[in-house]
Biopython code that builds the backbone (N, CA, C, O; Angstrom):
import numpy as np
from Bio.PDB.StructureBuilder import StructureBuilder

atoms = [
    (1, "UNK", "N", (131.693, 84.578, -13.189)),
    (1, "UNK", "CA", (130.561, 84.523, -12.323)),
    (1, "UNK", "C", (130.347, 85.897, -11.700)),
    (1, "UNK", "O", (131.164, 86.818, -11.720)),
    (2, "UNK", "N", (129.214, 85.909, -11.179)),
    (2, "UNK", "CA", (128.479, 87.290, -10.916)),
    (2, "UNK", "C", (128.125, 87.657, -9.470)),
    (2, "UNK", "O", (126.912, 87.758, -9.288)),
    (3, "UNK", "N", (128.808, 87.855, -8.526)),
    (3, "UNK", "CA", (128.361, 87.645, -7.310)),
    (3, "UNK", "C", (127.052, 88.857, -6.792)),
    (3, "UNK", "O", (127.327, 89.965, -6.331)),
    (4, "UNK", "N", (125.672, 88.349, -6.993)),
    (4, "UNK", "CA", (124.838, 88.977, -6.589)),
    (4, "UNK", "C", (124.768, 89.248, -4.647)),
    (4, "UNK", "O", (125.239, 88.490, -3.799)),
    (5, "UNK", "N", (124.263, 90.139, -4.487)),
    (5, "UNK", "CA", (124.001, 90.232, -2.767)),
    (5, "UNK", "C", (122.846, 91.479, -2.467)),
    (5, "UNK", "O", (123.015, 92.699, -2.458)),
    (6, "UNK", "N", (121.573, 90.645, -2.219)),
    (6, "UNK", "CA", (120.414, 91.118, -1.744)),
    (6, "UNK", "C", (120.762, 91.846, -0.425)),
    (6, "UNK", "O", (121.666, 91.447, 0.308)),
    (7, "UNK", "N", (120.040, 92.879, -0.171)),
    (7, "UNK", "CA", (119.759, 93.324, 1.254)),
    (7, "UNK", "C", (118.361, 94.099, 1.411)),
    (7, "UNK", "O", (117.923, 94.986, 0.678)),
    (8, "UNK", "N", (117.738, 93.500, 2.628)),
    (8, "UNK", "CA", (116.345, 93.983, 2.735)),
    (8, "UNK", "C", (116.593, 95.386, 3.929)),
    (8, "UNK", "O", (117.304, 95.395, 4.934)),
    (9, "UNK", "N", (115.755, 96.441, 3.388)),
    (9, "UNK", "CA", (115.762, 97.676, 3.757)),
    (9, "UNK", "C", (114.466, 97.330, 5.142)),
    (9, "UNK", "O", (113.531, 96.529, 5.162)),
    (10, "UNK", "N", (115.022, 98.476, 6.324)),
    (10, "UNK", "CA", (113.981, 98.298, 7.016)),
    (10, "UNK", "C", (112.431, 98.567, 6.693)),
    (10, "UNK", "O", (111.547, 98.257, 7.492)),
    (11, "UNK", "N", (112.172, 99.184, 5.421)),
    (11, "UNK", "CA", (110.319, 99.271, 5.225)),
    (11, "UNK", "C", (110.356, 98.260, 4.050)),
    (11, "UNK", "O", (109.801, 98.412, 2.961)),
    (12, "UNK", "N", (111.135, 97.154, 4.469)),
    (12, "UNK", "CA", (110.483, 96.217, 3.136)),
    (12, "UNK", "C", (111.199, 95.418, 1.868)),
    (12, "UNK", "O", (111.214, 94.215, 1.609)),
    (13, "UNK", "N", (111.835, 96.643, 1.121)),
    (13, "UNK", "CA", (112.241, 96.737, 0.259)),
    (13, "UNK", "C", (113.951, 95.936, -0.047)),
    (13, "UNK", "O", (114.699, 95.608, 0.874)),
    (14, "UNK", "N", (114.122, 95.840, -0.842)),
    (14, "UNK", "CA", (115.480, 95.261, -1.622)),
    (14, "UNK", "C", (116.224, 95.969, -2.462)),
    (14, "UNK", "O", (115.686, 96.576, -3.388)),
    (15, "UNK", "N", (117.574, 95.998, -2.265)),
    (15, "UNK", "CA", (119.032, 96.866, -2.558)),
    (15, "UNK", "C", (119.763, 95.335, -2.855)),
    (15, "UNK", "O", (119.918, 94.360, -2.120)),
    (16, "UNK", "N", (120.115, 95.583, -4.210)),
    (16, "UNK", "CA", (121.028, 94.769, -4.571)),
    (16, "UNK", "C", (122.212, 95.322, -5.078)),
    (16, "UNK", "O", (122.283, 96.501, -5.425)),
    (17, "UNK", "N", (123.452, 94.268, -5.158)),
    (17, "UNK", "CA", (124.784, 95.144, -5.332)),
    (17, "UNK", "C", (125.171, 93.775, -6.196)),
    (17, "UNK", "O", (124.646, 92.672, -6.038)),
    (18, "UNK", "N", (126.309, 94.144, -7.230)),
    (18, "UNK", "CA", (126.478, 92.953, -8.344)),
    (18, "UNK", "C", (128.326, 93.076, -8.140)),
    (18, "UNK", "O", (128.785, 94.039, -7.526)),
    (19, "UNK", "N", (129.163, 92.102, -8.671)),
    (19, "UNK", "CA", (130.083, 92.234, -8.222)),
    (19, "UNK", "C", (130.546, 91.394, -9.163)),
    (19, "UNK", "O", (130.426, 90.193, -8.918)),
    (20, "UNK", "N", (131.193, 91.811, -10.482)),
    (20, "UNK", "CA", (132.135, 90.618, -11.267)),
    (20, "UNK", "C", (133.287, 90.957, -11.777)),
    (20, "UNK", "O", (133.759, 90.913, -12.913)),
    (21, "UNK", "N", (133.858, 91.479, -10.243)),
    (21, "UNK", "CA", (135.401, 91.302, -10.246)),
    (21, "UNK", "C", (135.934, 90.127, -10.773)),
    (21, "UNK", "O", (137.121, 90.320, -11.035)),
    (22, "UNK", "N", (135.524, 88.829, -11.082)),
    (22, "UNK", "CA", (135.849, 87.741, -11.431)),
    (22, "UNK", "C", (136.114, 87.461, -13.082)),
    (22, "UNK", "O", (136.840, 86.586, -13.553)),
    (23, "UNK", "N", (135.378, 88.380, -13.760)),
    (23, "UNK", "CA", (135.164, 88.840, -15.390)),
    (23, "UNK", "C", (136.016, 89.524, -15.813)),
    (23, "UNK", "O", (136.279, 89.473, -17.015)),
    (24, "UNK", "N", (136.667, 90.321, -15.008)),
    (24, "UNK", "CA", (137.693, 91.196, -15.634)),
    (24, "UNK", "C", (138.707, 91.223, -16.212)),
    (24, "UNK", "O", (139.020, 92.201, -16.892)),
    (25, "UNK", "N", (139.586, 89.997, -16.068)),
    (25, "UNK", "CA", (139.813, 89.590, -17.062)),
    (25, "UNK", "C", (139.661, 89.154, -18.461)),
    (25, "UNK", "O", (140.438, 89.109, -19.415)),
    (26, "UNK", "N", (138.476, 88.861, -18.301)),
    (26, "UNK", "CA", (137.656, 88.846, -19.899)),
    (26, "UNK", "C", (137.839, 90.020, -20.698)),
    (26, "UNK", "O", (138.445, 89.925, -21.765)),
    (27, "UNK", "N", (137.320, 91.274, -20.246)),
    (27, "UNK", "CA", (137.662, 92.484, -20.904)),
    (27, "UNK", "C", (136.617, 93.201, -19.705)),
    (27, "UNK", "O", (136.305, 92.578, -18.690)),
    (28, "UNK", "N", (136.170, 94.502, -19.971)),
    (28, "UNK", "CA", (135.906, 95.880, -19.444)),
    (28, "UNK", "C", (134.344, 94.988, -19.202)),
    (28, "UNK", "O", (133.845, 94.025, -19.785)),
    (29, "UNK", "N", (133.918, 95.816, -18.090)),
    (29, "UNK", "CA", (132.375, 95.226, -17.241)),
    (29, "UNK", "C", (132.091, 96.316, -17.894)),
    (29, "UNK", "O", (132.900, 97.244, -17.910)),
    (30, "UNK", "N", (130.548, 96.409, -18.731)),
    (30, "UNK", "CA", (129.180, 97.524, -18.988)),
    (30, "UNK", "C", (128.328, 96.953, -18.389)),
    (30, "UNK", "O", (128.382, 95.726, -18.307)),
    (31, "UNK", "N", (127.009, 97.874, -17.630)),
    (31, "UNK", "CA", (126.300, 97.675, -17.056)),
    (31, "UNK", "C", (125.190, 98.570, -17.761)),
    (31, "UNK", "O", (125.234, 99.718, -18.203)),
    (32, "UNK", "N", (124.276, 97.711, -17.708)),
    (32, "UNK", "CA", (122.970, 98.521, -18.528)),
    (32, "UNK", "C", (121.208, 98.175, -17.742)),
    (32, "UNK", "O", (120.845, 97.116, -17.230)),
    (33, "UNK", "N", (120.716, 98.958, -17.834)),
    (33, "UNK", "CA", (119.123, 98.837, -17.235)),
    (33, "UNK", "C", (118.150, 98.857, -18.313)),
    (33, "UNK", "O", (118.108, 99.728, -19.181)),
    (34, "UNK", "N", (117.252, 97.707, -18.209)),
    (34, "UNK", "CA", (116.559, 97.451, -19.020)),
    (34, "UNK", "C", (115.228, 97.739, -18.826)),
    (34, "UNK", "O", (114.611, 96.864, -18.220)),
    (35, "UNK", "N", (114.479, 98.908, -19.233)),
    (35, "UNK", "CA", (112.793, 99.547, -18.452)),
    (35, "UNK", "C", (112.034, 98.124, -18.536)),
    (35, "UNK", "O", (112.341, 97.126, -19.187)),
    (36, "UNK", "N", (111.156, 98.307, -17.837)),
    (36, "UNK", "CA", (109.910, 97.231, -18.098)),
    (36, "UNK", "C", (109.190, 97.446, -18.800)),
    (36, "UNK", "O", (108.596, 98.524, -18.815)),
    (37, "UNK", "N", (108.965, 96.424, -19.701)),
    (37, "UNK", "CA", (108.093, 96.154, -21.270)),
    (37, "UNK", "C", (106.969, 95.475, -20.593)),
    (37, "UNK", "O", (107.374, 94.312, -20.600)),
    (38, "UNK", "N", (105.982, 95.460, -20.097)),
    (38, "UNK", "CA", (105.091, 94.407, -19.681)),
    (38, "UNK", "C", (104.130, 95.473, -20.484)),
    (38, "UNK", "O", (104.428, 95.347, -21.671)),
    (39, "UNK", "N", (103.508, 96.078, -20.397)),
    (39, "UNK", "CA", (102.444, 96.324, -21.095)),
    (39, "UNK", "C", (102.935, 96.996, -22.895)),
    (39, "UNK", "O", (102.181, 97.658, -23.607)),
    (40, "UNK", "N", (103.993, 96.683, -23.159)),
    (40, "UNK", "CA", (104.155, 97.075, -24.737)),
    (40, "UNK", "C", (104.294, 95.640, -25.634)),
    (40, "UNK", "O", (104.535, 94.527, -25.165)),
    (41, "UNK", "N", (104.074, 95.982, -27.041)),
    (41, "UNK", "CA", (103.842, 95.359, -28.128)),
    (41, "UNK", "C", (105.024, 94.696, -28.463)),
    (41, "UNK", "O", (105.870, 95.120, -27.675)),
    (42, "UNK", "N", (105.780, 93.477, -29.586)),
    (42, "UNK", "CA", (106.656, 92.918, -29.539)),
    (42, "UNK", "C", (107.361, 94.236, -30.171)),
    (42, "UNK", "O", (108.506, 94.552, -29.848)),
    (43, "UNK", "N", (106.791, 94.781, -30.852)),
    (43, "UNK", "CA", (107.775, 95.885, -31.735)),
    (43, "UNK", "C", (108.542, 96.687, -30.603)),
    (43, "UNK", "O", (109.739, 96.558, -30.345)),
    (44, "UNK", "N", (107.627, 97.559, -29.956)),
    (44, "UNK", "CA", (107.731, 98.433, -28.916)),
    (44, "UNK", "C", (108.672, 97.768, -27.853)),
    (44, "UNK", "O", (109.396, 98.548, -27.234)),
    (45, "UNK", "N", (108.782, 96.108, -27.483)),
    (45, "UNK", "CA", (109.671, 95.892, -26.531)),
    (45, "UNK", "C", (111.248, 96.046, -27.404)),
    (45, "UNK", "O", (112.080, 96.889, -27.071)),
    (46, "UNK", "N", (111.401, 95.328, -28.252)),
    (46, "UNK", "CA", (112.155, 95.558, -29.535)),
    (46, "UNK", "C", (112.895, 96.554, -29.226)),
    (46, "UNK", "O", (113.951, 96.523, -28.594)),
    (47, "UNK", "N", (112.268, 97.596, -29.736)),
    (47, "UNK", "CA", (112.767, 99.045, -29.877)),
    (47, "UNK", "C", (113.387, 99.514, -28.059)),
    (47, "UNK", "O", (114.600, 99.646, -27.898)),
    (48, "UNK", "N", (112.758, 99.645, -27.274)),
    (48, "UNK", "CA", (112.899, 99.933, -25.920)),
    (48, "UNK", "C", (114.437, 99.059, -25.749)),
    (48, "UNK", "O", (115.392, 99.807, -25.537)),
    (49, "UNK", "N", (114.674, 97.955, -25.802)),
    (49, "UNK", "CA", (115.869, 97.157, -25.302)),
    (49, "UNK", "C", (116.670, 97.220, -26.154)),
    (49, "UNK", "O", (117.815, 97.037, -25.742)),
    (50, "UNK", "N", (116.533, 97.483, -27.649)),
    (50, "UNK", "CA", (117.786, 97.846, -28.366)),
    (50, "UNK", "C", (117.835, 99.425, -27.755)),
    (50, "UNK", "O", (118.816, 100.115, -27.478)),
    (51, "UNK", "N", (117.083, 99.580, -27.702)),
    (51, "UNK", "CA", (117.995, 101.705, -27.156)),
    (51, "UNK", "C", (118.406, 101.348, -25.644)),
    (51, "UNK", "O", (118.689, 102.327, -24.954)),
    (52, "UNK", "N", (118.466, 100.333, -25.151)),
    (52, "UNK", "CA", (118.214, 100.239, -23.582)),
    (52, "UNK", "C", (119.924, 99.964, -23.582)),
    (52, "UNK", "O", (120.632, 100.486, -22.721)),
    (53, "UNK", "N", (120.395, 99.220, -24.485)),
    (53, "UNK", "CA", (121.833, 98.263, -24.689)),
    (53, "UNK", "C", (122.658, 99.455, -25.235)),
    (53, "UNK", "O", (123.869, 99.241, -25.283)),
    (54, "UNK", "N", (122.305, 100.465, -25.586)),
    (54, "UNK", "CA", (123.577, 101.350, -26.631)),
    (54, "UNK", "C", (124.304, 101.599, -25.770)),
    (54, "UNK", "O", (125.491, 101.280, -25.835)),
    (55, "UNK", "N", (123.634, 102.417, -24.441)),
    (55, "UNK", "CA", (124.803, 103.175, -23.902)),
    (55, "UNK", "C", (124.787, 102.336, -22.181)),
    (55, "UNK", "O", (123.711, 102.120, -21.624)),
    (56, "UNK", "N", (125.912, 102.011, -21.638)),
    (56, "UNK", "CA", (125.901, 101.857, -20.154)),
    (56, "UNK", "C", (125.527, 102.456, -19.386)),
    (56, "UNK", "O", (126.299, 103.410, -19.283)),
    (57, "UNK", "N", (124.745, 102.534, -18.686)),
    (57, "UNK", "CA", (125.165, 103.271, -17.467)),
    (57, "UNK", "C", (125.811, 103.345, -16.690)),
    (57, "UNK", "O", (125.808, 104.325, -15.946)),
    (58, "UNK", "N", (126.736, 102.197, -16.533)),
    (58, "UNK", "CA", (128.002, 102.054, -15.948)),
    (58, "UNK", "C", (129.205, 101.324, -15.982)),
    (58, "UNK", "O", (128.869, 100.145, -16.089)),
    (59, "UNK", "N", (130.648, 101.423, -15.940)),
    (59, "UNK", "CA", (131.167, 100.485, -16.459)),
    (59, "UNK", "C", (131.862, 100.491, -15.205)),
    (59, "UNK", "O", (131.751, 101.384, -14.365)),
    (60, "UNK", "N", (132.812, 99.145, -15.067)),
    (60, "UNK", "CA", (133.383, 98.266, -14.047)),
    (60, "UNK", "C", (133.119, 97.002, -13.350)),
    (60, "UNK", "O", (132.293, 96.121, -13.591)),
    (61, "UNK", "N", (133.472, 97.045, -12.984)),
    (61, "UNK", "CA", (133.308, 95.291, -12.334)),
    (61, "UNK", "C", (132.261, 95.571, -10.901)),
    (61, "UNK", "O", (132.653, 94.675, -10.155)),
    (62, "UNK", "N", (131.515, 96.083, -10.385)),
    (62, "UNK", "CA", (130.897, 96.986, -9.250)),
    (62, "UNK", "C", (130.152, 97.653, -9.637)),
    (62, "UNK", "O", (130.453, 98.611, -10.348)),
    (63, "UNK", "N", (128.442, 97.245, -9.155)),
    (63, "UNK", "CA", (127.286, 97.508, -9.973)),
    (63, "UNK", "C", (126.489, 97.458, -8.588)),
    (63, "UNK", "O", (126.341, 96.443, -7.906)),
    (64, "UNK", "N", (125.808, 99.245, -8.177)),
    (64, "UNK", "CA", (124.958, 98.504, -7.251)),
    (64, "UNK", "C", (123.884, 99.774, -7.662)),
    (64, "UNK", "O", (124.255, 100.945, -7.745)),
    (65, "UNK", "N", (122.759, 99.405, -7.854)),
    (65, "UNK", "CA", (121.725, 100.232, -8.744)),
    (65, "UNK", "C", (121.066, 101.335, -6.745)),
    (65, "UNK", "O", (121.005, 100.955, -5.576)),
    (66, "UNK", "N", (120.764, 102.619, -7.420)),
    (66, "UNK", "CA", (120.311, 103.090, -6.276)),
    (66, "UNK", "C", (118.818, 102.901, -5.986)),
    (66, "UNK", "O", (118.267, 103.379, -4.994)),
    (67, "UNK", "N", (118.323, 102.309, -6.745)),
    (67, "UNK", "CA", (116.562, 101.920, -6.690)),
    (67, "UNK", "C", (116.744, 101.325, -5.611)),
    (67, "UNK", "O", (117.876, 100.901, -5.377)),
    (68, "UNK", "N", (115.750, 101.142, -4.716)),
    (68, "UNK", "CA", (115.570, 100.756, -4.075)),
    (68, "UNK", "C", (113.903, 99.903, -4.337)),
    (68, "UNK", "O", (112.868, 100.551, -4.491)),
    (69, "UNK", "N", (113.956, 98.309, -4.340)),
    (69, "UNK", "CA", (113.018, 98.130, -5.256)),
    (69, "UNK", "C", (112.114, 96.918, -4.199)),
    (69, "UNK", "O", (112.560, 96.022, -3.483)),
    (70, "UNK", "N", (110.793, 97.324, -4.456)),
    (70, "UNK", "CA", (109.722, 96.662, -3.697)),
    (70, "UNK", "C", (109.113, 95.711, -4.822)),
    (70, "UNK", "O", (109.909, 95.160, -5.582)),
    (71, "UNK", "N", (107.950, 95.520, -4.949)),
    (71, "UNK", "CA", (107.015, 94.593, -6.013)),
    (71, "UNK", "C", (107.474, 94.969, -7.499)),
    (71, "UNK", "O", (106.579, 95.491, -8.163)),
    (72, "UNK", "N", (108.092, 94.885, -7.823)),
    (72, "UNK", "CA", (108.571, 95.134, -9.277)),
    (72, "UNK", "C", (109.575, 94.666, -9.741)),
    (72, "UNK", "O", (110.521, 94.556, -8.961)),
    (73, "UNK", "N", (109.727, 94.299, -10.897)),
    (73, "UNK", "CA", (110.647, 93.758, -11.485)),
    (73, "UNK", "C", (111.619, 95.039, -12.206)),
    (73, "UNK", "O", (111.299, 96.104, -12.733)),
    (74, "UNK", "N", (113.045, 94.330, -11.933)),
    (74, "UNK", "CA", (113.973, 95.555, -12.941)),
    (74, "UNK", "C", (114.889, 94.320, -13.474)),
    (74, "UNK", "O", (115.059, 93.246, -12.897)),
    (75, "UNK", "N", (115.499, 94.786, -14.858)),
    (75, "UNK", "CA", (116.553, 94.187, -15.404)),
    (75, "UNK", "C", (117.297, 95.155, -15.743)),
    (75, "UNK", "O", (117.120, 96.342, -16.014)),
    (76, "UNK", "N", (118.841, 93.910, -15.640)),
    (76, "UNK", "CA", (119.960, 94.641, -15.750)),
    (76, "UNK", "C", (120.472, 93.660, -16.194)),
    (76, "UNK", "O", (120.437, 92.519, -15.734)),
    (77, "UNK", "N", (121.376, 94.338, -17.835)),
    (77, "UNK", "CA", (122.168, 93.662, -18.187)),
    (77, "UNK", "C", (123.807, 94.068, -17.875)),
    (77, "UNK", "O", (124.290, 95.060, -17.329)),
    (78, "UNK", "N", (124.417, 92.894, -18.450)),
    (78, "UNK", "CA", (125.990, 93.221, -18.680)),
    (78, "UNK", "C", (126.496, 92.511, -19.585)),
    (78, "UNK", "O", (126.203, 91.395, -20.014)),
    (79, "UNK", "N", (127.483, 93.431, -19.911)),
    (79, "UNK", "CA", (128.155, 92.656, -21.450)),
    (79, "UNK", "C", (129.731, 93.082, -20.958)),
    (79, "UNK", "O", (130.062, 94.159, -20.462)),
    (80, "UNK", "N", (130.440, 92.125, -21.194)),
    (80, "UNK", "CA", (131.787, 92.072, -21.366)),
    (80, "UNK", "C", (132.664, 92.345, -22.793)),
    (80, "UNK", "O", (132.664, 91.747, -23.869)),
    (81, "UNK", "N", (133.208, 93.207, -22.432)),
    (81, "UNK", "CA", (133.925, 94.088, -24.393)),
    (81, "UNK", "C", (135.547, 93.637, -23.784)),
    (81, "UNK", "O", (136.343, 94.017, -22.926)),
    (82, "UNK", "N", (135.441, 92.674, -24.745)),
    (82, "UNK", "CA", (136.565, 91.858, -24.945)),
    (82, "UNK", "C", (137.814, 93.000, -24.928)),
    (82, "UNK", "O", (137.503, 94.191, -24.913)),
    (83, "UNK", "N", (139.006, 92.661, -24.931)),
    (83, "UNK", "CA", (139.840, 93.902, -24.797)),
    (83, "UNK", "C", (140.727, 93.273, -26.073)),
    (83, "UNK", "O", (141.695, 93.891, -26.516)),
]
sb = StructureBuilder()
sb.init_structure("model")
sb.init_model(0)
sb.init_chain("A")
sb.init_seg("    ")
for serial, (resi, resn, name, xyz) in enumerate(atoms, 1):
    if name == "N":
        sb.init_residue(resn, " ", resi, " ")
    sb.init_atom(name, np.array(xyz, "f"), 0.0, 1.0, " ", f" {name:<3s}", serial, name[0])
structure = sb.get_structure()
């Protein structure tokens, strides 16, 4: 399990921090950001999220993105690499 934790910034906005110290045993935490596809083609989303998955941007169990994010959507994945 994934312990998410919202926090609202004083002009508004939302800071989230991810936490799956609980996974680690499974194998090694990757953390990856996924751009927003809303205005591209199925190909074009395709392409964007397979290059989005190659590399992490971060690995560990402790994930807290520095965006600071208002009306918009962001994704973030994680994959667990078995050990």
């Amino acid at each position: 399990m994934v312990d998410v934790n919202e926090r609202t910034t004083q002009s508004g906005g939302k800071i989230y921090s991810f936490n799956a110290e609980s996974l680690t045993d499974e194998g090694k935490i990757e953390w990856y950001y996924i751009p927003d596809t809303t205005n591209m083609d199925e190909l074009e989303k395709q392409r964007v999220i397979t290059e989005s998955l190659t590399d992490p941007i971060q690995t560990g169990p402790l994930f807290s993105p520095q965006e600071v994010i208002f009306d918009k959507e962001i994704i973030i994945g994680m994959k667990i690499v078995r050990k």
